[in-house]
C-alpha positions as CSV (number, residue, x, y, z in Angstrom):
1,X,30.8,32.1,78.1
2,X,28.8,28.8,77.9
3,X,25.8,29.2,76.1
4,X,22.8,29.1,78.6
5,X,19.9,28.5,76.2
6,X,21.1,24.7,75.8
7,X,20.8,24.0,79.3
8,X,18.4,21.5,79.8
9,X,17.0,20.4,83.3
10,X,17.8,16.3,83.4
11,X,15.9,16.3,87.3
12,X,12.3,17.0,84.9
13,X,13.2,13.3,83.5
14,X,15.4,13.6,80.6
15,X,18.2,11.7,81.9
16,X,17.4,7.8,82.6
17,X,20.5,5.6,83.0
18,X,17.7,2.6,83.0
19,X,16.6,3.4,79.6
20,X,18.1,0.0,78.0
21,X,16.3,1.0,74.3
22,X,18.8,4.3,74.5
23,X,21.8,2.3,75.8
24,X,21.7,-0.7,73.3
25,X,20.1,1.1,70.2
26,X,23.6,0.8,68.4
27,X,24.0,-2.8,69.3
28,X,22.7,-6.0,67.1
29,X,20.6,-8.8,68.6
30,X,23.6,-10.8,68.4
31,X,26.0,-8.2,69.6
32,X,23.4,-8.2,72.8
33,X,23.6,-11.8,73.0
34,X,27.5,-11.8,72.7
35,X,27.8,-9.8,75.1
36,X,25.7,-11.5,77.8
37,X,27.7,-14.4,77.2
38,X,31.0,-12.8,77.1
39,X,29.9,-11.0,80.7
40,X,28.6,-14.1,82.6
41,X,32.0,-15.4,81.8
42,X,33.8,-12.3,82.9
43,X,31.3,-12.7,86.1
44,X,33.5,-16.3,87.1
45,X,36.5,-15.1,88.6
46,X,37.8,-18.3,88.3
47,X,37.6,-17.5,84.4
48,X,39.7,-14.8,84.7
49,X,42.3,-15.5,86.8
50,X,43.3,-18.7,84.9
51,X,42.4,-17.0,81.2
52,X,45.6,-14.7,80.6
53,X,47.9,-17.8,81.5
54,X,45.8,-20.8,79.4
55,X,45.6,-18.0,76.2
56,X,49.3,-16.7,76.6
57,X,50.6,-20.5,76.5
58,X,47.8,-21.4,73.7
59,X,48.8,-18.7,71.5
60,X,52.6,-19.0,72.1
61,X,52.5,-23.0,70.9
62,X,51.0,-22.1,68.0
63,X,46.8,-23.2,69.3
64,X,44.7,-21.8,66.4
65,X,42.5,-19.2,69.8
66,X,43.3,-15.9,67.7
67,X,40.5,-16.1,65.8
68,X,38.5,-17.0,68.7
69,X,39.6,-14.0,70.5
70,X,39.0,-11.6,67.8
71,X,35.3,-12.8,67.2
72,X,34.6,-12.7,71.4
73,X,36.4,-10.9,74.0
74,X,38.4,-8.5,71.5
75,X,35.1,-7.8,69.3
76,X,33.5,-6.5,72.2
77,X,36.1,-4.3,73.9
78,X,38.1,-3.3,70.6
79,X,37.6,-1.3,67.7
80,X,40.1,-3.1,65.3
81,X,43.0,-4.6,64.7
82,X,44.7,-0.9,62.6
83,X,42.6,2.4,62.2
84,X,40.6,1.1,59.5
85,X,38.8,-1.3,61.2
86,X,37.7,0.8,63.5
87,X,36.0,3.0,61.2
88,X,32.3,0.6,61.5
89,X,32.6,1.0,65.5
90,X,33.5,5.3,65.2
91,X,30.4,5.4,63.1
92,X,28.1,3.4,65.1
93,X,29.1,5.3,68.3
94,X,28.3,7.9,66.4
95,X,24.8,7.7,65.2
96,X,23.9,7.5,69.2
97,X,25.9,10.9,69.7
98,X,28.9,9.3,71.4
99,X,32.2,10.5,70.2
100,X,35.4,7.9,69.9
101,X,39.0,8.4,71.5
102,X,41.4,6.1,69.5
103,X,43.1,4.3,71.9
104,X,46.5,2.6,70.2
105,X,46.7,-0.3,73.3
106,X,50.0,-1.8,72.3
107,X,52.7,-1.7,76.0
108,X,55.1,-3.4,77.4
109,X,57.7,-2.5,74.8
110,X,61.1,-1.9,75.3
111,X,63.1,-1.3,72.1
112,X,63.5,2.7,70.7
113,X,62.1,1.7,67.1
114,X,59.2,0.0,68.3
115,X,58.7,3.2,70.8
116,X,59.0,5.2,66.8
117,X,56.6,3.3,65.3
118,X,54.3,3.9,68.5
119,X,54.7,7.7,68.2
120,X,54.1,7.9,64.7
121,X,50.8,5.3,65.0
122,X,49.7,7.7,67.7
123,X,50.2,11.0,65.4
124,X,48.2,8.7,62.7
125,X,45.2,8.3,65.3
126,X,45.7,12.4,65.5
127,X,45.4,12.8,61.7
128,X,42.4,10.7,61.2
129,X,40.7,12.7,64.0
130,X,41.5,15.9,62.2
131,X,38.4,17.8,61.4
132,X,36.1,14.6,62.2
133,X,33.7,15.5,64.9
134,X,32.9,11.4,65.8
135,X,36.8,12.1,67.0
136,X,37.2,14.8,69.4
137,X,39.8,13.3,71.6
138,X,43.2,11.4,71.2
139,X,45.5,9.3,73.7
140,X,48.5,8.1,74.4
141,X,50.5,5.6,77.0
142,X,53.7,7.3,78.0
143,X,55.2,3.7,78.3
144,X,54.1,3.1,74.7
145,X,56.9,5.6,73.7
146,X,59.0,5.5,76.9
147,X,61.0,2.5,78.4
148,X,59.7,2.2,81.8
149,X,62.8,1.3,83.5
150,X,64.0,4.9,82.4
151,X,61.0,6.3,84.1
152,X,61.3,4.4,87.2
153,X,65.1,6.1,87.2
154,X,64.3,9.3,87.0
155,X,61.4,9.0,89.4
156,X,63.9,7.5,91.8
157,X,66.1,10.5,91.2
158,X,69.3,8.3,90.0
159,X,71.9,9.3,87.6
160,X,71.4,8.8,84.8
161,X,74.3,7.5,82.2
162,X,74.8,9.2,79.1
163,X,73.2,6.9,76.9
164,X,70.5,7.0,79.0
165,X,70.7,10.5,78.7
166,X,70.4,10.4,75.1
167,X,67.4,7.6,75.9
168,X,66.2,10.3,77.3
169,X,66.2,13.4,75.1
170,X,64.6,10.7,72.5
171,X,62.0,10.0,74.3
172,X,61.1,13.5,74.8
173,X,61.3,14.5,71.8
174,X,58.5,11.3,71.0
175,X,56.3,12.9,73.0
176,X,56.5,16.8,71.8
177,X,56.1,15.2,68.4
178,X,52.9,13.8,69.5
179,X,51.8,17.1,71.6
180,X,52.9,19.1,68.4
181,X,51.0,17.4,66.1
182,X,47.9,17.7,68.2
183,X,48.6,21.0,68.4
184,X,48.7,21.5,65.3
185,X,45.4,19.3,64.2
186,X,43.4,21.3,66.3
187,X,43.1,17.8,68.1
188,X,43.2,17.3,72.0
189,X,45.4,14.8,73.3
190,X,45.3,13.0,76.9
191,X,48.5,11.3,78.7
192,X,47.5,8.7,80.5
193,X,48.6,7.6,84.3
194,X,50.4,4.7,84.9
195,X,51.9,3.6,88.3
196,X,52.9,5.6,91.1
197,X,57.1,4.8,90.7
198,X,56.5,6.2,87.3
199,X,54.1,9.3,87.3
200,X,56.4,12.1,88.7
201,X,58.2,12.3,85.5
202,X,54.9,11.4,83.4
203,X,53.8,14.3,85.5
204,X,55.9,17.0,84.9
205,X,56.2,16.1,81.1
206,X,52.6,16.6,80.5
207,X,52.6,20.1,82.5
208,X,55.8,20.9,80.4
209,X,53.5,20.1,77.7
210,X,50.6,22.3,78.6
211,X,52.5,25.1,78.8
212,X,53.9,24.8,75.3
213,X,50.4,24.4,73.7
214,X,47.6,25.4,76.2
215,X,47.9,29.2,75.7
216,X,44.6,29.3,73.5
217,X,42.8,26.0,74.3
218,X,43.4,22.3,76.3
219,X,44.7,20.2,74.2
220,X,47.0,18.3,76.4
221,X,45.5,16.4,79.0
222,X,47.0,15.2,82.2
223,X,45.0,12.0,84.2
224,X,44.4,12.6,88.0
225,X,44.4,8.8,89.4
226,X,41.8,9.7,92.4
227,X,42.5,6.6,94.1
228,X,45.8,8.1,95.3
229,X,44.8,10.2,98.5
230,X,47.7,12.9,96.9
231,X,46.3,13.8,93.4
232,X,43.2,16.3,94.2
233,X,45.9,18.3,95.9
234,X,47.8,17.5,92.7
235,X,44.9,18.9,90.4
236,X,44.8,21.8,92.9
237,X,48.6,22.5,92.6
238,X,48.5,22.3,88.9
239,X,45.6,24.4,88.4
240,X,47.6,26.7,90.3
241,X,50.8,26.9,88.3
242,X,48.3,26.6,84.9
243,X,46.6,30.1,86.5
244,X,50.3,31.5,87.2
245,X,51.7,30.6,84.1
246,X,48.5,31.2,81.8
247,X,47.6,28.0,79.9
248,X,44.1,26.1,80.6
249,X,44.8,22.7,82.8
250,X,43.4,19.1,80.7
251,X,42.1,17.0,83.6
252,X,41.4,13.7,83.1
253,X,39.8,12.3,86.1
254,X,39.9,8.5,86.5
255,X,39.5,6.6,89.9
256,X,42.6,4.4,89.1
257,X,44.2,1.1,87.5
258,X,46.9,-0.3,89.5
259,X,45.2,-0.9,92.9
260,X,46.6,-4.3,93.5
261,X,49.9,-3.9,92.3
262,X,50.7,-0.8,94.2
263,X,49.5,-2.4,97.2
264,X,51.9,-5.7,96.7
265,X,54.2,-3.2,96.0
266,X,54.2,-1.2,99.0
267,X,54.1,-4.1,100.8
268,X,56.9,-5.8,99.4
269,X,59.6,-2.8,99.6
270,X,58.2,-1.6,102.7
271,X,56.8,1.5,101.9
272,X,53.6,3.4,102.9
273,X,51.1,2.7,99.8
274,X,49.7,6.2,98.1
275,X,46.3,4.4,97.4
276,X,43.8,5.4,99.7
277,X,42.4,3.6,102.6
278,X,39.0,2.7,101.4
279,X,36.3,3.7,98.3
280,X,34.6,5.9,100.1
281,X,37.8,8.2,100.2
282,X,38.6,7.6,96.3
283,X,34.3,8.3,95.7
284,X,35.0,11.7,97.7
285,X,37.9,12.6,96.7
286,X,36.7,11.5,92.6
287,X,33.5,14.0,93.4
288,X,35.5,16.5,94.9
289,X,37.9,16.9,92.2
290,X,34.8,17.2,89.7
291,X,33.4,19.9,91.8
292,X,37.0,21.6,91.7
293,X,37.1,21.3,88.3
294,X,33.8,22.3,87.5
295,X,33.9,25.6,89.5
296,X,37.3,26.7,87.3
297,X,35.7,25.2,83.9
298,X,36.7,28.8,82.5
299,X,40.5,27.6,83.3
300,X,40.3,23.8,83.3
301,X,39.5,21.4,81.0
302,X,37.6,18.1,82.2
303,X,37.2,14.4,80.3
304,X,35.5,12.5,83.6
305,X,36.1,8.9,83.0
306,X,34.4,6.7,85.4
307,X,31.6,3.9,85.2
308,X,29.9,4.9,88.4
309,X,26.4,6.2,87.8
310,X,26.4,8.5,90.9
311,X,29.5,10.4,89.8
312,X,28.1,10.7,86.1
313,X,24.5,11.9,88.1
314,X,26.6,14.3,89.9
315,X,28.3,15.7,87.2
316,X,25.2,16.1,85.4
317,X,23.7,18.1,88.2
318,X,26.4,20.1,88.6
319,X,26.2,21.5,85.1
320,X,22.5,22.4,85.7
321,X,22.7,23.9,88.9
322,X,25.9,26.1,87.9
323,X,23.8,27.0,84.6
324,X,26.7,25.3,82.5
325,X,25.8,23.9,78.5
326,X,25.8,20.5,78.6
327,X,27.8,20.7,75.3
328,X,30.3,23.2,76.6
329,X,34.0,22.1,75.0
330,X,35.7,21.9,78.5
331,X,33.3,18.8,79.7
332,X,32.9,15.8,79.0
333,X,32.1,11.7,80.3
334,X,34.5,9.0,79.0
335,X,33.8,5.3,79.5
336,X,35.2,2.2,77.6
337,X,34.1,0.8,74.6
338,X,31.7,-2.3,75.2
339,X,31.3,-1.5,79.3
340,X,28.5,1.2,80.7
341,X,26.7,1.9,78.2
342,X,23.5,3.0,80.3
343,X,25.5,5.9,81.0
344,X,27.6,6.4,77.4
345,X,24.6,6.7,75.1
346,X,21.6,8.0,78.0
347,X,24.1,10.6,78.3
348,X,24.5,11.5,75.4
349,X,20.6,11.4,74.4
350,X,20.4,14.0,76.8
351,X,22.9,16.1,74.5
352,X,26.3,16.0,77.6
353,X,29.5,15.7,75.6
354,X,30.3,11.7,76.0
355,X,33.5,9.8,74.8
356,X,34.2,6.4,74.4
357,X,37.8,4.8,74.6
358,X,37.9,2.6,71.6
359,X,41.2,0.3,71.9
360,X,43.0,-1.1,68.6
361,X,46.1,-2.7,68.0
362,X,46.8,-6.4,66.5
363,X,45.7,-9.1,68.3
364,X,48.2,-10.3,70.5
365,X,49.5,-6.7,71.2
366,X,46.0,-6.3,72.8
367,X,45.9,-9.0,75.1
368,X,47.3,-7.3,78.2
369,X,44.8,-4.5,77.9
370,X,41.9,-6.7,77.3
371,X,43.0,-8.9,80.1
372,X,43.5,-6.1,82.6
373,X,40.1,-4.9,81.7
374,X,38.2,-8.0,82.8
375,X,40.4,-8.0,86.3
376,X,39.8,-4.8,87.3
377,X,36.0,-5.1,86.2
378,X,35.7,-8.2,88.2
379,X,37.3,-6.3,91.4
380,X,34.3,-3.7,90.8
381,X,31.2,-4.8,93.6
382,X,28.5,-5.3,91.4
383,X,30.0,-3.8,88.2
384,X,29.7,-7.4,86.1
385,X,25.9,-7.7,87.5
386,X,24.7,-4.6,87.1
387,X,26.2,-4.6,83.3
388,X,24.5,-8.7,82.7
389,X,21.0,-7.1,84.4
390,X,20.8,-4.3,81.9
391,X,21.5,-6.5,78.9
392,X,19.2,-9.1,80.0
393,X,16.5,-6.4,80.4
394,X,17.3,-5.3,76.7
395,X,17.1,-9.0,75.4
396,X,13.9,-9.5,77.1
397,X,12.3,-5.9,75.7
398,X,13.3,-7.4,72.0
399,X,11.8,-10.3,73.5
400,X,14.9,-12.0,72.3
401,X,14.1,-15.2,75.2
């Protein structure tokens, strides 16, 4: 049962996503002023659309930008370059009560020993979070360990042939490696979504998963892309089968990542898109399934990743008004590593559980994630603004201008 006494009421003032002294106590004067130039240049979409092509070419003719990345864009939105390295940015999240998710951001593979050496990076990340409290969540891409054309097969329903068979029973077993090691840490571990033409399979993998090793406890998480008008009936259907069948559901809620590729998609072969119609129908449908999950908390487990303060307010007032711990082990907020951190550490202060997703991985490797990062930030209303604002008003109040 969650322990009551802990519940504190954040509507008597506790909880202040304004508070810029709370949200940038962990950060350096010139990590503030590296960031407000890195987001003023994120804030020119003309920056971003041409940056991935000008850096991809530069890097590829040999242009000496690495270390210009590393010391900019990938210092602020990365933890590292291996696990190591990431060790200075775990800590620091951890002196303002934010716990880390290692996030191993190498995709776009497609060759079986690189999908090996994924797998057993991504048991590493499980083994350093072993019995480290700054670590209480793991990840993992299912295209980092499977070939996505195999996916997009088997989501299609196509035969497959018998050495993609064997493909297949590989990259299985990658993943119940992964799952079993997790298991065995005593270390949750999320899947994460990926497109639409992929996620059946990813789908029923991580339930398979769940039943395995959510008898006792979550530690395998599925991710509910809200911005599909299909997945609350999903989380609904699944808590069903998890209630049946007697494991605890992981939940990951996100909004989405793919918006304007699954449109194009649709589009191009003709099909109607799964995204919804408009944000208003992802924001009700992202706040209904945090309700749903909420009111079954004794048979679900919920990480609620999103950057929008008036889900993280709503979550927050759900847990007081249904008398819930704000430290109870089957909640908790999730943003990204250098974005939101209003919410992330103002959270936290107010003792909710609160995750960030620290990304490592060379260089290079990194690039696509970093990249996709800035666009989708970009395609956020207000979300570039809102984030230069708050550092601005931090740099003033150090008086840093």
């Amino acid at each position: 049962m969650p322990n009551k006494e802990k519940v504190v009421d954040p509507g008597k003032g506790t909880l202040s996503f304004d508070n810029t002294e709370i949200a940038f106590r962990h950060s350096s004067n010139t990590d503030l002023k590296r960031a407000y130039w890195l987001f003023r240049m994120i804030n020119i979409n003309f920056f971003v659309r041409i940056g991935p092509p000008i850096t991809n070419f530069a890097m590829k003719i040999g242009l000496p930008i690495r270390g210009i990345i590393k010391a900019t864009i990938f210092k602020h939105f990365c933890g590292g370059e291996a696990i190591a390295e990431c060790d200075r940015t775990i800590y620091n999240l951890y002196e303002g009560k934010v716990g880390t998710i290692l996030d191993y951001s190498v995709e776009g593979e497609e060759e079986d020993a690189i999908f090996d050496q994924t797998r057993d990076e991504i048991k590493l990340t499980i083994e350093r979070a072993k019995g480290d409290n700054a670590i209480p969540i793991t990840v993992f891409k299912p295209t980092g360990v499977i070939r996505f054309g195999l996916l997009e097969k088997l989501d299609a329903n196509q035969p497959l042939t018998p050495a993609e068979e064997t493909e297949w029973a590989h990259a299985q077993a990658r993943v119940l490696a992964i799952c079993t090691k997790a298991y065995e840490s005593g270390v949750p571990v999320m899947i994460d979504a990926e497109e639409t033409w992929i996620q059946d399979t990813i789908d029923q993998l991580a339930l398979n998963m769940m039943r395995r090793f959510n008898k006792e406890r979550a530690i395998v998480y599925n991710t509910y892309q809200l911005y599909r008008h299909d997945k609350l009936q999903s989380l609904k259907d699944d808590h069903a089968i998890a209630i049946k069948e007697g494991f605890t559901l992981g939940a990951k809620l996100v909004r989405g990542a793919y918006m304007e590729k699954e449109r194009k998609r649709a589009v191009d072969m003709g099909y109607t898109c799964l995204i919804q119609p408009d944000k208003q129908s992802t924001d009700h449908d992202y706040d209904a399934a945090v309700a749903f999950c909420i009111e079954h908390i004794g048979t679900l487990a919920l990480l609620a990743g999103t950057h929008n303060e008036k889900s993280c307010r709503s979550l927050a007032d759900l847990l007081v008004s249904k008398k819930i711990a704000f430290d109870h082990p089957n909640v908790y907020f999730s943003q990204l590593l250098g974005m939101s951190d209003n919410l992330s550490f103002n959270l936290a202060d107010a003792g909710y559980n609160v995750v960030k997703y620290v990304p490592y991985g060379p260089v290079k490797a990194v690039l696509p994630y970093l990249f996709r990062r800035a666009q989708e930030n970009t395609a956020i209303a207000g979300q570039m603004s809102r984030e230069l604002s708050l550092i601005l008003k931090e740099i003033k109040r150090r008086k840093l201008l």
